[in-house]
C-alpha positions in Angstrom: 122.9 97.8 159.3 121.2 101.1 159.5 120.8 103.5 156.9 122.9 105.9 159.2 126.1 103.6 159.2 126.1 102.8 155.6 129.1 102.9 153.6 130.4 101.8 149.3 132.8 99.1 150.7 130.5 97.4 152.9 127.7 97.4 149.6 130.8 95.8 147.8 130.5 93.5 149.9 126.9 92.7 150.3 127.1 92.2 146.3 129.7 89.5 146.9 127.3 87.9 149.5 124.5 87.7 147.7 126.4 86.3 144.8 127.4 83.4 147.3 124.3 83.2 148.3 122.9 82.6 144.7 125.7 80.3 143.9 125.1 78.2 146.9 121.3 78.1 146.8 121.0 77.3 143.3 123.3 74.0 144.1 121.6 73.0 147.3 117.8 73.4 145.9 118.6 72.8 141.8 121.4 70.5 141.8 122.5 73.7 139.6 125.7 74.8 139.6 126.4 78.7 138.4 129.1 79.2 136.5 129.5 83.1 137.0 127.8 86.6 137.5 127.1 89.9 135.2 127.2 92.9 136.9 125.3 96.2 135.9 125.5 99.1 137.9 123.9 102.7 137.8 125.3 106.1 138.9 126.4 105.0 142.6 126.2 101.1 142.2 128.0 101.8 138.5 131.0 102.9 140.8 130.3 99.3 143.0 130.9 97.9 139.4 134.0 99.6 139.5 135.5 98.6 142.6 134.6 95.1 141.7 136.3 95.4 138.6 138.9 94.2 141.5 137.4 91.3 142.3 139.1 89.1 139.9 138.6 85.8 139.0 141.6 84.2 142.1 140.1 86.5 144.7 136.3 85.4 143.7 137.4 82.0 144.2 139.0 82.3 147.3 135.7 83.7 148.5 134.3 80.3 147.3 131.9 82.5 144.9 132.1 82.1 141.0 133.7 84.5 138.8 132.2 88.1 137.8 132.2 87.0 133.8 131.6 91.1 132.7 131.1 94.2 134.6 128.7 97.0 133.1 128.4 100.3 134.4 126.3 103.7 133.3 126.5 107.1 134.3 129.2 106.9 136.4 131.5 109.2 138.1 135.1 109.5 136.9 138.6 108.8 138.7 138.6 112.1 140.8 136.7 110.9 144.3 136.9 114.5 145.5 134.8 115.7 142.2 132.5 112.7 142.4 131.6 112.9 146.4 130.6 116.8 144.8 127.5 115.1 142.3 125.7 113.4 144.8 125.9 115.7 148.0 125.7 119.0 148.0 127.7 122.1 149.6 125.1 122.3 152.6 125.3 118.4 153.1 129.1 118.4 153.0 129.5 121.3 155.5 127.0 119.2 157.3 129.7 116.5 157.1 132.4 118.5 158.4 130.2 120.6 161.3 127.7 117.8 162.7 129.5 114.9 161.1 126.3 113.4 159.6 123.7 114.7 157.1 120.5 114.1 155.7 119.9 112.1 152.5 116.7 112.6 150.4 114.7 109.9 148.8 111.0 109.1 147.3 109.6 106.2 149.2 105.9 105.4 149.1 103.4 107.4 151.5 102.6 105.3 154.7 104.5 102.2 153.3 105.2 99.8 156.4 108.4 98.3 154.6 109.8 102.0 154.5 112.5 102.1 156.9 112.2 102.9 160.4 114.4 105.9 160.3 112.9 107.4 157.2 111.1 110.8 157.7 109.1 112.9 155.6 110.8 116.0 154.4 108.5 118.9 155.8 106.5 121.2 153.4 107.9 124.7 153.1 106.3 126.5 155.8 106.2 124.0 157.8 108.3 124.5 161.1 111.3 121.7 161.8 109.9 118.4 164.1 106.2 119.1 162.3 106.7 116.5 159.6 104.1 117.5 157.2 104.3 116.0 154.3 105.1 118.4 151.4 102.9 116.6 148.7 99.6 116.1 151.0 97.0 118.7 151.4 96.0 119.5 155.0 93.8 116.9 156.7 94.6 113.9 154.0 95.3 110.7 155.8 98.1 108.4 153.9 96.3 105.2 152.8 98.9 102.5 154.1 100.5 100.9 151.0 99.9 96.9 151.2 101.4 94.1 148.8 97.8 94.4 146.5 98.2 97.8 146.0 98.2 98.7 142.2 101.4 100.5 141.1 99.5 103.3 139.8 97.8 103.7 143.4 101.2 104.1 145.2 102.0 107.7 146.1 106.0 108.1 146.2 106.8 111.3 148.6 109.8 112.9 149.3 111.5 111.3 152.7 114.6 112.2 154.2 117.5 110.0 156.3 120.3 110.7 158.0 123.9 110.1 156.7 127.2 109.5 158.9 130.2 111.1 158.5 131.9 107.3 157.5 130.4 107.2 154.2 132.4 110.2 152.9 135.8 108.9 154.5 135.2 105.8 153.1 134.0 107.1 149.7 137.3 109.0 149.1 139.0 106.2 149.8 137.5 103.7 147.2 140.2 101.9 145.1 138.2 102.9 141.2 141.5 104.2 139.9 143.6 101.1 140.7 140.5 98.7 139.9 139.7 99.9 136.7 142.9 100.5 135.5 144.5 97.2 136.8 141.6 94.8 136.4 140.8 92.0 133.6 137.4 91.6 134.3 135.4 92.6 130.5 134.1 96.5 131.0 131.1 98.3 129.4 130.8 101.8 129.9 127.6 103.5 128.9 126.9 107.3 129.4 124.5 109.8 128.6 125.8 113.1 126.7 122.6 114.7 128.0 123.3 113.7 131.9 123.2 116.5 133.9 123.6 114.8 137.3 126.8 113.1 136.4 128.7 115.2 133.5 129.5 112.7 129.8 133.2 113.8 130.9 133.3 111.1 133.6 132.2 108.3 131.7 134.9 109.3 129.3 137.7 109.7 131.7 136.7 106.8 133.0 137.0 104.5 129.6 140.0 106.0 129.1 141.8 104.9 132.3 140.0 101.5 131.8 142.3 98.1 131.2 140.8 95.9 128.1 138.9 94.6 127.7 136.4 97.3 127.1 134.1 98.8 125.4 132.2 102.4 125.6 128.5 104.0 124.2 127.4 107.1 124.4 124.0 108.3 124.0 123.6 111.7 122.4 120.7 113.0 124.1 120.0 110.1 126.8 119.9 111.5 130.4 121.6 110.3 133.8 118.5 107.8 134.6 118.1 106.9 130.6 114.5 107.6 130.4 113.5 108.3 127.5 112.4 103.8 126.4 114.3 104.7 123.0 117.6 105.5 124.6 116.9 102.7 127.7 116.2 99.7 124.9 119.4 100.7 123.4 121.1 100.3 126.9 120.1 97.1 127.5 120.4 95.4 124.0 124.3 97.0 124.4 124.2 94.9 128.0 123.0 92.0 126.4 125.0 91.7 123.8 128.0 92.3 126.1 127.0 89.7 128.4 126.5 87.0 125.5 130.2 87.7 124.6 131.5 86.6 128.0 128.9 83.7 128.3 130.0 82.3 124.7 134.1 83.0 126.1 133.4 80.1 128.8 
């Protein structure tokens, strides 16, 4: 599937494939037999988590997948679709919806990787007139050195790249059953949320616990941001993960 035809459901989805995928892989080549799946998901993929929250232990096995054993997810939007579609696209980008019905998505991939995808574009530098494609964090003349599998890390050069976006993702985002998942699911829910995120107000997370089903449980980090970078606030994240995780595995 193409970046352009993306949408949440069918990433709901792919999370339920690859989980039969693992399941049935592990048995075929380890004799191993998985007994069920964590999830964790941040900002967007925190509101996969909360669809899947749906997913409950009959419907996993009818999929012939094992159960999702606990569902984590941080920074994530609240109940309110409408107010959520509003954090990660902006008003230019949503008119673009409505006028062109498609718009463009910006991300950091690395300069002149071949594994980038095909569509991907580099965002022209200001100044630079539309179709040019100069790279905004080059200087003039500087060739990108293609990024290979040896490459060290600290080598890699992560520019800005831009995508476009179909109209399907936002009808299919407003559509997205998070109220009735996470209010009517069983599956164990950790809700973790930054007071300091400005991408994704602390409210969300908030409303979101609320509205939640137990089990649950919620943390808040005073002055931890929407990606948790600060390593003090992001070791507290996952030992809180961990923890909740070992709960569920010990309730088997």
């Amino acid at each position: 599937m193409k970046f352009f035809e993306k949408t949440v459901s069918q990433e709901v989805w792919d999370v339920l494939n690859v989980m039969g995928y693992l399941s049935k892989t592990a048995l075929e080549r380890n004799k191993t037999r998985i007994r069920g799946f964590h999830i964790t998901g941040l900002s967007t993929g925190a509101i996969i988590g909360a669809v899947l929250r749906g997913a409950s232990p009959s419907v996993c096995a009818k999929l012939g997948i094992p159960p999702i054993l606990s569902i984590s997810i941080l920074a994530s939007c609240g109940v309110d679709l409408n107010v959520a579609f509003t954090y990660d696209f902006d008003e230019e980008q949503r008119s673009s919806f409505e006028t062109t019905h498609e718009c463009w998505k910006q991300f950091f991939l690395p300069l002149g990787s071949k594994w980038n995808p095909v569509e991907a574009e580099l965002v022209p530098a200001v100044g630079t007139a539309e179709g040019e494609n100069k790279d905004a964090a080059t200087t003039e003349g500087e060739a990108a050195a293609p990024v290979e599998t040896t490459t060290p890390a600290a080598e890699i050069k992560w520019v800005p790249h831009r995508m476009k976006l179909g109209a399907q993702y936002r009808s299919d985002f407003l559509r997205l059953p998070v109220k009735e998942h996470v209010e009517q699911g069983k599956i164990p829910l950790l809700v973790i949320h930054g007071a300091e995120d400005k991408s994704v107000p602390v409210e969300e997370g908030r409303k979101l616990f609320e509205l939640a089903a137990e089990p649950k449980q919620y943390l808040e980090l005073p002055k931890a941001n929407h990606m948790f970078t600060s390593s003090k606030d992001l070791k507290k994240v996952i030992s809180a993960i961990q923890t909740w995780q070992q709960k569920w595995n010990e309730s088997l």
